[in-house]
DOKOLKOL-939209 format. One line per 3 residues: number of its first residue (from 1); their letters; for each residue x, y, z of C-alpha. Coordinates in nm, 3 decimals. Example, Ala and Ser with C-alpha at 12.3 -4.5 7.8 and 13.67 -1.06 7.14 Angstrom:
2
1> as> 1.230 -0.450 0.780 ~ 1.367 -0.106 0.714
END
This chain:
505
1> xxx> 7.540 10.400 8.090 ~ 7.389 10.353 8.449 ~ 7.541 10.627 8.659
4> xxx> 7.727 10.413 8.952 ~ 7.628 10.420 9.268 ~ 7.828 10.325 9.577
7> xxx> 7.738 10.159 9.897 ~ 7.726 10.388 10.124 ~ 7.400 10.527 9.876
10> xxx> 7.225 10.225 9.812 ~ 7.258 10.126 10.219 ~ 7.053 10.557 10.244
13> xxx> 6.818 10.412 10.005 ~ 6.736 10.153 10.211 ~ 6.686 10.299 10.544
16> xxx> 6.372 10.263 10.702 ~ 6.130 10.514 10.558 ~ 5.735 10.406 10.687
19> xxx> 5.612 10.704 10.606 ~ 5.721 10.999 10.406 ~ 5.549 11.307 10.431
22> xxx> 5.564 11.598 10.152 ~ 5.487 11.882 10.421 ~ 5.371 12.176 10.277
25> xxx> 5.488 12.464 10.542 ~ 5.389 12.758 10.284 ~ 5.098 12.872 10.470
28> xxx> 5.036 13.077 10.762 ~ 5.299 13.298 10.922 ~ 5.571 13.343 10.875
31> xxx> 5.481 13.253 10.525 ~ 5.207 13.553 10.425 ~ 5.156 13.908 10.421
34> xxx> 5.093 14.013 10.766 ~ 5.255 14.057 11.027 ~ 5.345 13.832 11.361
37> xxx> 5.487 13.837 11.647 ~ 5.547 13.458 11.629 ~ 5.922 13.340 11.681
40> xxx> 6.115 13.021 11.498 ~ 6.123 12.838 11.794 ~ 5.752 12.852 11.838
43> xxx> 5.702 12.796 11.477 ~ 5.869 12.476 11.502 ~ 5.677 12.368 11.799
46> xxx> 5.434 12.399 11.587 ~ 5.523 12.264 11.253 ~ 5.720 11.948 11.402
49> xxx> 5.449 11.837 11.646 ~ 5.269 11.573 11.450 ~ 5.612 11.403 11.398
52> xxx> 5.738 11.443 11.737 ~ 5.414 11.271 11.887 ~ 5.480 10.938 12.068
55> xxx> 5.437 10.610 11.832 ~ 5.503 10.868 11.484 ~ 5.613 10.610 11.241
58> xxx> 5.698 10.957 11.042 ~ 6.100 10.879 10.917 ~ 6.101 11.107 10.649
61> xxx> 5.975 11.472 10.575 ~ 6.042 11.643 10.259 ~ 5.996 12.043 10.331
64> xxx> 5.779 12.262 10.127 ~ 5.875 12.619 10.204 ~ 5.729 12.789 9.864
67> xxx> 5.665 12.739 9.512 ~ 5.968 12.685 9.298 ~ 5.957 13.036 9.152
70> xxx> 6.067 13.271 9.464 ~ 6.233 13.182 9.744 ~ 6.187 13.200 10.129
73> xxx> 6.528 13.137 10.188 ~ 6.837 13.381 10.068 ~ 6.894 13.332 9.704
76> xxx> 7.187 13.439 9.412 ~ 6.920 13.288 9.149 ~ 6.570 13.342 9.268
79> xxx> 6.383 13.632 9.381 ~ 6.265 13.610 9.730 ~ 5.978 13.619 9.934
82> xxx> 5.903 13.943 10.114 ~ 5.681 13.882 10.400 ~ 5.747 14.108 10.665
85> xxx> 5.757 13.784 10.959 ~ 6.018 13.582 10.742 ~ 6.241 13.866 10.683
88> xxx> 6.249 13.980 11.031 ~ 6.394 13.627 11.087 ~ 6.631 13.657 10.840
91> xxx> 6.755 13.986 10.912 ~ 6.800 13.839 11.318 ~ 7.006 13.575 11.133
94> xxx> 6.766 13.281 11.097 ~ 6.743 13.078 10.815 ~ 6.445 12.890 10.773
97> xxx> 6.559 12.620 10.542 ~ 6.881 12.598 10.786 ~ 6.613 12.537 11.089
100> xxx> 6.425 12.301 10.911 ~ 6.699 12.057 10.862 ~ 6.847 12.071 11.148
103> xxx> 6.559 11.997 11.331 ~ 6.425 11.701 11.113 ~ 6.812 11.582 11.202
106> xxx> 6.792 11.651 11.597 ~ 6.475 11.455 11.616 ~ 6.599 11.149 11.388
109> xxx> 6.415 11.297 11.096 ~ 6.554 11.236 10.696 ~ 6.505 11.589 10.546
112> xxx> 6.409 11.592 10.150 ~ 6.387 11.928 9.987 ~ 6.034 11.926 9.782
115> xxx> 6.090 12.122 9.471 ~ 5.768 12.184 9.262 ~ 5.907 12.199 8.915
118> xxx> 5.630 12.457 8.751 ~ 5.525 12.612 9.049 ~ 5.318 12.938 9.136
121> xxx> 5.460 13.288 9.104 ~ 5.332 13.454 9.416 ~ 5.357 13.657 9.689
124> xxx> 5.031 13.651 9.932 ~ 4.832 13.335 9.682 ~ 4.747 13.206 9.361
127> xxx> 4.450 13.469 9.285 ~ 4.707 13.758 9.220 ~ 4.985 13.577 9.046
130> xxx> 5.315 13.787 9.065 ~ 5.522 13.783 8.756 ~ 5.888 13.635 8.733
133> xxx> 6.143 13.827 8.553 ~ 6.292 13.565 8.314 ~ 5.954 13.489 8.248
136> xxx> 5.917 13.859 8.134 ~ 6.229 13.854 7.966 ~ 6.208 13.477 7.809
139> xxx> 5.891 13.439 7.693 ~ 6.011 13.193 7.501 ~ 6.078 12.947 7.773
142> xxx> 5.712 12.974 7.829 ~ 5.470 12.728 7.725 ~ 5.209 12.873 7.481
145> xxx> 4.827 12.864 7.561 ~ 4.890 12.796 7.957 ~ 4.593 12.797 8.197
148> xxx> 4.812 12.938 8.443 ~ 4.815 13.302 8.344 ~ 5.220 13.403 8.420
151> xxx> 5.302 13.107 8.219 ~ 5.451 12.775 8.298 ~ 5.821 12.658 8.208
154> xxx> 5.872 12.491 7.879 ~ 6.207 12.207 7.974 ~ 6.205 12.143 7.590
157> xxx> 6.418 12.448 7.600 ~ 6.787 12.414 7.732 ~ 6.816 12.702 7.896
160> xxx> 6.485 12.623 8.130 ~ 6.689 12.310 8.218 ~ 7.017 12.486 8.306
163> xxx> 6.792 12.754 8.490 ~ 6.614 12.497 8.731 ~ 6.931 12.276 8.793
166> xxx> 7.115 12.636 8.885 ~ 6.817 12.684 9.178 ~ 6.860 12.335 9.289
169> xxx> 7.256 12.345 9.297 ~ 7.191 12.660 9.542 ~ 7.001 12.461 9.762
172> xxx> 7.198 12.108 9.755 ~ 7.504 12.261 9.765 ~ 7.390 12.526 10.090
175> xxx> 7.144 12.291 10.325 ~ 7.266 11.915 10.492 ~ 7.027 11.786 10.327
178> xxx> 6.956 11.343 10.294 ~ 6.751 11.413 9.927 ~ 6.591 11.604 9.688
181> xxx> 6.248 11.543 9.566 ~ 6.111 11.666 9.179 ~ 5.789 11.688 9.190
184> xxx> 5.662 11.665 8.898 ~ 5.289 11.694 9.048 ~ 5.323 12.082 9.056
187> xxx> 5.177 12.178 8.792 ~ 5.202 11.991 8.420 ~ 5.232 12.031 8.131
190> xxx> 5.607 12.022 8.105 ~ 5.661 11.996 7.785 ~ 5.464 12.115 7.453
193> xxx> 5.100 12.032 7.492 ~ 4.989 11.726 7.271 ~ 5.388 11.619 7.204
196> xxx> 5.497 11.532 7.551 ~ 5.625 11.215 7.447 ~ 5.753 11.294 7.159
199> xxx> 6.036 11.511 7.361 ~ 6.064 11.274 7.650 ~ 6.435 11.256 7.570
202> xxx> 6.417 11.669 7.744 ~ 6.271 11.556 8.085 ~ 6.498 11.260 8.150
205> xxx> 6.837 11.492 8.022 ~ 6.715 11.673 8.326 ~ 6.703 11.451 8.610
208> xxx> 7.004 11.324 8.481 ~ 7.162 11.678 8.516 ~ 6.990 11.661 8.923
211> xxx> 7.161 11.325 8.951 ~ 7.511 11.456 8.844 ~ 7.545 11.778 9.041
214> xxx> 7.430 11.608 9.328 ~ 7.624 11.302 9.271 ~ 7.914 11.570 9.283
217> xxx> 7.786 11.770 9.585 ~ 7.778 11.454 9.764 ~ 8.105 11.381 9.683
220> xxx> 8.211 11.696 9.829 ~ 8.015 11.627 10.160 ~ 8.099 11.285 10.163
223> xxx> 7.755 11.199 10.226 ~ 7.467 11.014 10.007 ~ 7.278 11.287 9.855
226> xxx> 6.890 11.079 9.761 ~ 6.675 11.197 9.455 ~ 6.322 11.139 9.477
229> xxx> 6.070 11.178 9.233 ~ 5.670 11.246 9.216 ~ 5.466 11.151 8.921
232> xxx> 5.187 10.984 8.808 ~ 4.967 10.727 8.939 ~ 5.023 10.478 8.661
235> xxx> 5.303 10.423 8.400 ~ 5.186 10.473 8.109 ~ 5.018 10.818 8.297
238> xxx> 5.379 10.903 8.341 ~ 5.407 10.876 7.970 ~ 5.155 11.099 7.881
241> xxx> 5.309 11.358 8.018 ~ 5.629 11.284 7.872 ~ 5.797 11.143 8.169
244> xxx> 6.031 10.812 8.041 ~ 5.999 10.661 8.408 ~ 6.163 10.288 8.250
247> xxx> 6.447 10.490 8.182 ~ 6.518 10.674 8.463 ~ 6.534 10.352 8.635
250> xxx> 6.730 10.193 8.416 ~ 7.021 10.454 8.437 ~ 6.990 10.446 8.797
253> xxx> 6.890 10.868 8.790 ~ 6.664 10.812 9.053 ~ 6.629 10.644 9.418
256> xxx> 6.267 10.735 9.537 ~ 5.933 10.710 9.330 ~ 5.652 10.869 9.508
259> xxx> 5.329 10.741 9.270 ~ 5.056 10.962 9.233 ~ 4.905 11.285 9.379
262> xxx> 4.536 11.247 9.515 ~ 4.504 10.905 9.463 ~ 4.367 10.567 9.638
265> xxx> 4.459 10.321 9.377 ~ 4.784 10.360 9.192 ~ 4.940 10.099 8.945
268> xxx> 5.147 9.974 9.248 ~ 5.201 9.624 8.973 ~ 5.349 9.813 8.696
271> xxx> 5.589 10.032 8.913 ~ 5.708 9.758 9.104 ~ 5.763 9.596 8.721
274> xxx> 5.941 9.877 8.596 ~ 6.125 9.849 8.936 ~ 6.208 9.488 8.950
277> xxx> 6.602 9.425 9.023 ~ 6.710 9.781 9.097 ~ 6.740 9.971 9.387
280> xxx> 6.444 10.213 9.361 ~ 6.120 10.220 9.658 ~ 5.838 10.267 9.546
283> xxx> 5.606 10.511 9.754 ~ 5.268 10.552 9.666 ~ 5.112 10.887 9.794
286> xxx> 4.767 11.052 9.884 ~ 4.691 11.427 9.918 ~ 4.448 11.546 10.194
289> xxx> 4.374 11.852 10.036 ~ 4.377 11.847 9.691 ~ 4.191 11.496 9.788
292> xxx> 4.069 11.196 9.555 ~ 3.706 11.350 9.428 ~ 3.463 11.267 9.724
295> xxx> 3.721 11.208 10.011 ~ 3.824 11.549 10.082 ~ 4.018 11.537 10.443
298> xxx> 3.806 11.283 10.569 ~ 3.714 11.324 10.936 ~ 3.715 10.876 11.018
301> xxx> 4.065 10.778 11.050 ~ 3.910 10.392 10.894 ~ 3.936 10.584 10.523
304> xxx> 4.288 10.625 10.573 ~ 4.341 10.275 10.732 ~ 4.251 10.089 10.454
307> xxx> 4.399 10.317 10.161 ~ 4.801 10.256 10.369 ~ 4.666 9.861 10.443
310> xxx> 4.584 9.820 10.064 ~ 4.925 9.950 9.937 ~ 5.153 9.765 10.224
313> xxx> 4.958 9.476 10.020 ~ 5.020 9.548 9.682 ~ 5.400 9.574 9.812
316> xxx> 5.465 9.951 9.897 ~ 5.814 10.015 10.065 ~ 5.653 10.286 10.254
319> xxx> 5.351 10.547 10.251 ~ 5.346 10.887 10.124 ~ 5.148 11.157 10.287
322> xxx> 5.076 11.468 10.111 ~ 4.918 11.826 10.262 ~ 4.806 11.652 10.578
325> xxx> 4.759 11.884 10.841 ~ 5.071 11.844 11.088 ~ 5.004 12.034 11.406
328> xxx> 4.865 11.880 11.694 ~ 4.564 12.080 11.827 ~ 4.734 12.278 12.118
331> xxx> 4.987 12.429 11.863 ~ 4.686 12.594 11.754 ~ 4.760 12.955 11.894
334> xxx> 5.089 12.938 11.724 ~ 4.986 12.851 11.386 ~ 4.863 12.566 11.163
337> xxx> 4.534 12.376 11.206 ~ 4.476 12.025 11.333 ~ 4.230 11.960 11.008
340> xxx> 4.012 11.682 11.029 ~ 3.913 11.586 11.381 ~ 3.774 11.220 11.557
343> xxx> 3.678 11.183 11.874 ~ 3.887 11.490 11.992 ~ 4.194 11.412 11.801
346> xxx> 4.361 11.529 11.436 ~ 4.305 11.236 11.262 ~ 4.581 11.309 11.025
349> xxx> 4.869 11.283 11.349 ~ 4.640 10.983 11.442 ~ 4.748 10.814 11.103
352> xxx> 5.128 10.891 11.152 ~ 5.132 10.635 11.435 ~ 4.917 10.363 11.269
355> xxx> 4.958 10.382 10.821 ~ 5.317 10.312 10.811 ~ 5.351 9.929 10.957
358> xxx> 5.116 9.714 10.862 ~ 5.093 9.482 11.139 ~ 4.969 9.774 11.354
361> xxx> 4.683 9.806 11.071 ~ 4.625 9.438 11.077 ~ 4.339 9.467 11.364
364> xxx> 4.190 9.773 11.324 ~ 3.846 9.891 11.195 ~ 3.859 9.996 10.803
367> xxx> 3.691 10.136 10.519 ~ 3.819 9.986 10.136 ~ 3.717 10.216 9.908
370> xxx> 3.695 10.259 9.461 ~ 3.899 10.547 9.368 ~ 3.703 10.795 9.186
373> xxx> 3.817 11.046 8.908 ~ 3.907 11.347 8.938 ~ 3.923 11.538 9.283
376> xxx> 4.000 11.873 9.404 ~ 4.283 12.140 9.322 ~ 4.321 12.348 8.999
379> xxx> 4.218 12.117 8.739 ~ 3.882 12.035 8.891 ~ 3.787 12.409 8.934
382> xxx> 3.902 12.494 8.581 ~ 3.764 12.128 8.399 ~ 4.104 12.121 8.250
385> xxx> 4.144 11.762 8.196 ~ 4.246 11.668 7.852 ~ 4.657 11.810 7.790
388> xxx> 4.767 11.633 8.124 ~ 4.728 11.292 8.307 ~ 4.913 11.367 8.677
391> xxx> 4.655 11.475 8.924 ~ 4.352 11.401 8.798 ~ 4.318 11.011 8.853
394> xxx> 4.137 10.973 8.486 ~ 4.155 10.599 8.492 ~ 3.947 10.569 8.832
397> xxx> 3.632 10.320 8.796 ~ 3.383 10.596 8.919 ~ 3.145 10.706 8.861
400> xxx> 2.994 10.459 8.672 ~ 2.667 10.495 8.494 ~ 2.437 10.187 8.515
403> xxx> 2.201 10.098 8.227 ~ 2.143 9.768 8.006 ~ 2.444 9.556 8.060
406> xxx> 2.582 9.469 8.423 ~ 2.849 9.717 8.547 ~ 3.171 9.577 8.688
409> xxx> 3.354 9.715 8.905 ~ 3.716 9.574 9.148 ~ 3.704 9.619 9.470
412> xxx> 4.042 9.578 9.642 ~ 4.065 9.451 10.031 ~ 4.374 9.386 10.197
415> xxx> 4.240 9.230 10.518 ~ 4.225 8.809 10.510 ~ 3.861 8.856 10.736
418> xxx> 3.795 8.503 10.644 ~ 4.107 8.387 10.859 ~ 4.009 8.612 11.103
421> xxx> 3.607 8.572 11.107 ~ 3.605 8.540 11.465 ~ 3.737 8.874 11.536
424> xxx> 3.511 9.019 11.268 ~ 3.244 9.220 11.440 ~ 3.096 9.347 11.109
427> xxx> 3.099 9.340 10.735 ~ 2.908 9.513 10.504 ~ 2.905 9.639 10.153
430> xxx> 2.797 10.033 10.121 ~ 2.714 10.207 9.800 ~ 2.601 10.519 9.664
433> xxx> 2.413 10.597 9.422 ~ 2.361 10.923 9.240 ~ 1.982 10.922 9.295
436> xxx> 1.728 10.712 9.573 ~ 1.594 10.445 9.369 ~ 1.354 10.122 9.471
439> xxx> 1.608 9.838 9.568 ~ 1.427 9.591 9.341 ~ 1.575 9.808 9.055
442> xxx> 1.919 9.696 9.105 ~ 2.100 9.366 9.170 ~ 2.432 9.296 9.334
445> xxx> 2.683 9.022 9.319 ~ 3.038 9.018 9.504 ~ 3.248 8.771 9.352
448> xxx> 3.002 8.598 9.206 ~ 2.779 8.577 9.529 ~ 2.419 8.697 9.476
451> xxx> 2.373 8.937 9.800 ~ 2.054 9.000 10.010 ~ 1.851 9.318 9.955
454> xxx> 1.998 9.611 10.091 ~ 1.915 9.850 10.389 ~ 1.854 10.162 10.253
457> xxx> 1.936 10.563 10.378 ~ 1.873 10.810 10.133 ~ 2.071 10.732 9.792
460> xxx> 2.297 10.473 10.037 ~ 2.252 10.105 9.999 ~ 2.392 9.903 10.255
463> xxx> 2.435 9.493 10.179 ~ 2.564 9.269 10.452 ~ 2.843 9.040 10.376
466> xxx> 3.010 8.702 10.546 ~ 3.402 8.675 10.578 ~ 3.334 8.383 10.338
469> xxx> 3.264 8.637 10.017 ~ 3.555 8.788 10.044 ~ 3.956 8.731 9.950
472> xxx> 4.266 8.881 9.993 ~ 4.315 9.075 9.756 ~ 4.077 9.193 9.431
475> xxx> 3.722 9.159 9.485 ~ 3.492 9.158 9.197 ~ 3.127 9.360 9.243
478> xxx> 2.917 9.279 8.953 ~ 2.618 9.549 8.945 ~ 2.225 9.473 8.709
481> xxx> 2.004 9.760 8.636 ~ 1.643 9.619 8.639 ~ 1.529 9.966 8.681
484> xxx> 1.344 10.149 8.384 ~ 1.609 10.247 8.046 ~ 1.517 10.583 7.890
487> xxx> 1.536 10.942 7.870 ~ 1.551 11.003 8.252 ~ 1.877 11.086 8.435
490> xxx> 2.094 10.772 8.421 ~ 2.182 10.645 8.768 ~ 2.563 10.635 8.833
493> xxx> 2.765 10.420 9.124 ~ 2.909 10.717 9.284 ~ 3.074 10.524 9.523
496> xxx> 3.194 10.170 9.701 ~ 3.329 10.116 9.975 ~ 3.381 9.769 10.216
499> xxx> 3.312 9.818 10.576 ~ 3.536 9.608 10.844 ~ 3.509 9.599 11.187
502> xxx> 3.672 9.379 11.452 ~ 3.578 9.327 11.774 ~ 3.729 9.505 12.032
505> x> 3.942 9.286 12.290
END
């Protein structure tokens, strides 16, 4: 049966939520090994300046404070965190969790709790891995053959289930929290490698458990208590790793989807499918850091533009940000980093006051790109792509080797530039190629359109297009090899991306 939700929750899932940012605050002090003199007030100065910046369309920010496995708050079920700036806090009485909240409350802020569900064990980072008791004394929990060496938690097994929902009870039932977000993109496999499916029945048991004890603690509080969840960029992705997304739907476990980790495309369609006549929004997400394969923390705020314009397209209720970097420059002595820069400002703050409403986008400069496969973060470095779909974007278009039959590839463009070809400045078509080759050697077509030869720079190719070729929408580039077929290196399309500028008024 559909667990029953009242009013007052559905009218929490509803509230405005433009953009929703997982903020990962695990870095820097207080959060590491040494030392500092720095005080919560300045830390929060810090850490809340990105949101607090005039125009932020920022409504929601789910807090990051570690791992899953050890705690920077007080715990009964974890162990904790012993950096010498954090408990100096604590022992003056300050609880950073406590902070957090009510500071995302004082400045109009929704505060989610970001739980990764197979986190690290660590103390100072991921290169010396500490080692969890229970996972000493349980290694049965544990799933077998992990690539991450202290082991990661097995939910087939009850008692891994009871164990999580008895870290997240602590936390629900201690912080004022508006929701709770699973994040299932930290780290899978979650259940026995090659039989995820099979024991799908495990995962959704436990965020039913989730929705129940805080169904109750809400009750308590007499206050909406939101679950969110974070999973893969496509449906049936979310069922190769065992995850029966339908279903939690159906029963009404869940309020939140965020879709996808370092992605540019997600299967926006099927989720809103899936979706159709219940109450759930459906946020599709991009990590900065662990970034889509070729668009690491990209220093043009236009990259960003058309990724957030694309999904408000496809029907997005609102656009997840993931390990952007949140402090404004002149935080800088107190911590944090302002990450990619443009024309002296953090182009990641510059996006929290333009990717979450779309008729801010509407006029502004943009760069549509493919998605590619892959990207950065632990499965990259370690190749470990075959026991796991989330992360990893393994049904992205590129690269895409050209040889004897015409390559196709969508290109998707949410901009009408043909109702707006006056205030189109320019228009091109840029790709590149894995190698320099002679531009007679390849032919291009955009939606069936036969396109001029290209400008060339290095392995780039640069084609100039009319608002005419282009719709709303999908876009289809059609790609011919006429170049020489043989034991060479094959040239790949390592990337496409439409160009749109408008003139300035």
């Amino acid at each position: 049966m559909p667990v029953k939700l009242s009013s007052t929750h559905l009218a929490a899932v509803s509230r405005r939520r433009r953009i929703y940012v997982n903020n990962d605050v695990g870095y820097g002090p207080p959060m590491g090994p040494e030392a500092s003199a720095i005080e919560p007030a300045d830390w929060v100065s810090a850490r809340f300046s990105a949101f607090a910046q005039p125009g932020s369309q920022v409504d929601a920010v789910g807090w990051c404070l570690d791992e899953g496995n050890i705690a920077a708050y007080a715990s009964a079920v974890l162990p904790e965190l012993a950096y010498p700036t954090l408990l100096r806090w604590r022992q003056a009485g300050t609880d950073l969790a406590e902070v957090i909240v009510a500071e995302s409350h004082r400045r109009g802020l929704e505060a989610f709790w970001e739980y990764r569900l197979n986190g690290a064990d660590r103390e100072i980072d991921v290169s010396t891995p500490a080692r969890h008791p229970l996972k000493d004394e349980h290694p049965e929990w544990l799933l077998p053959g992990s690539w991450w060496k202290p082991g990661l938690w097995n939910f087939a097994v009850p008692e891994v289930r009871q164990y999580k929902l008895a870290i997240l009870r602590e936390v629900a039932e201690r912080y004022d929290l508006d929701g709770l977000n699973l994040d299932f993109g930290r780290h899978p496999p979650y259940l026995p490698a090659g039989h995820q499916w099979e024991h799908r029945e495990a995962l959704t048991d436990f965020v039913w458990q989730v929705r129940q004890m805080l169904q109750g603690v809400a009750e308590t509080r007499r206050r909406p208590f939101l679950l969110a969840v974070r999973v893969a960029d496509t449906v049936p992705g979310c069922h190769f790793d065992g995850m029966d997304i339908e279903t939690w739907v159906q029963r009404n476990l869940i309020d939140l989807i965020v879709i996808g980790t370092r992605s540019i495309q997600v299967d926006l369609a099927g989720f809103r499918q899936l979706a159709a006549g219940s109450h759930v929004k459906l946020y599709p997400c991009i990590d900065q850091h662990h970034s889509p394969d070729g668009y690491h923390a990209v220093a043009d705020p236009r990259f960003l533009r058309g990724v957030a314009a694309n999904w408000w397209h496809q029907g997005a209720d609102g656009i997840a940000a993931f390990n952007f970097w949140n402090e404004l420059p002149e935080f800088l002595p107190v911590g944090g980093t302002p990450g990619p820069m443009w024309e002296g400002q953090s182009v990641h703050a510059l996006a929290y006051t333009e990717m979450g409403d779309p008729t801010r986008l509407a006029g502004l400069d943009k760069h549509f790109v493919v998605a590619r496969r892959y990207g950065g973060g632990f499965y990259n470095r370690l190749g470990y792509r075959w026991d796991d779909y989330l992360n990893l974007n393994h049904q992205a278009p590129l690269p895409l080797v050209l040889g004897a039959d015409p390559a196709w590839v969508e290109v998707y463009v949410a901009d009408p530039v043909e109702d707006h070809a006056a205030q189109v400045a320019g228009l091109e078509l840029q790709l590149l190629l894995s190698a320099a080759i002679a531009p007679e050697h390849l032919e291009v077509k955009f939606n069936g359109v036969r396109l001029q030869p290209p400008v060339q720079t290095a392995a780039w190719l640069s084609y100039g297009l009319t608002p005419r070729q282009l719709t709303p929408g999908r876009n289809l580039l059609a790609l011919n090899w006429l170049g020489p077929v043989g034991p060479e290196p094959a040239v790949s399309l390592e990337k496409a991306e439409v160009h749109v500028a408008y003139r300035r008024e």
